[in-house]
VOGU-3710 file (C-alpha; in Angstrom, 3 decimals, decimal comma):
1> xxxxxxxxxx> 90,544/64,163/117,987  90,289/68,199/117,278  91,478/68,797/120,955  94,485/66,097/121,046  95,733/68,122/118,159  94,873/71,259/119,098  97,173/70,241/122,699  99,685/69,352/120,515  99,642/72,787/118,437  99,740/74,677/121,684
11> xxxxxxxxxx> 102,711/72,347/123,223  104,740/72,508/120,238  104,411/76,731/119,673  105,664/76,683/123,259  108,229/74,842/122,715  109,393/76,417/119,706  109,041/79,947/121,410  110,990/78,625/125,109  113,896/76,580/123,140  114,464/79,092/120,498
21> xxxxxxxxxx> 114,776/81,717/123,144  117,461/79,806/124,662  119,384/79,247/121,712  119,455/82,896/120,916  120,325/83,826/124,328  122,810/80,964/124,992  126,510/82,127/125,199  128,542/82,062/122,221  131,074/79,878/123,681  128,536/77,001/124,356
31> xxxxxxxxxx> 127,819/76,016/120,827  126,346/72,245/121,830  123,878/73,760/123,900  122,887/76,706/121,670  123,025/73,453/118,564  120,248/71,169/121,013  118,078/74,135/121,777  118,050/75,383/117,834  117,306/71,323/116,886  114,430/71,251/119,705
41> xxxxxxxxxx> 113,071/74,857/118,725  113,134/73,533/115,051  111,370/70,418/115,847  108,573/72,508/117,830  107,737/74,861/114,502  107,676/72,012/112,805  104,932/69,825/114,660  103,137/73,427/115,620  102,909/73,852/112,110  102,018/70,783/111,014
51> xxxxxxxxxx> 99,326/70,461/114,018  97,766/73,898/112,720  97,415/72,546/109,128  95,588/69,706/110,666  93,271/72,002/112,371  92,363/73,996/109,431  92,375/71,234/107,023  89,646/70,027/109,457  87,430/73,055/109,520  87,074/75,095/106,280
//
């Protein structure tokens, strides 16, 4: 169970770190893209985070 969430940790960083990226880099005149990559970068650091807690909850 330790490595399914530790695979999840390491997909959700990267997916926090590759959407946020392009929402910071999108153009200013494409706000629904820059919007979708900000939601999708959000929702990354949010199950990385969550993940990691899991991981350290599970070894002190």
């Amino acid at each position: 169970m330790n490595k399914l969430i530790a695979l999840i940790c390491v997909i959700s960083w990267s997916g926090f770190w590759a959407f946020g990226y392009l929402a910071l880099s999108a153009s200013s005149a494409d706000a629904r893209q820059m919007t979708m990559a900000a939601l999708l970068a959000a929702a990354g650091f949010l199950t990385g985070t969550f993940a990691y807690m899991a991981l350290v909850r599970r070894h002190p």
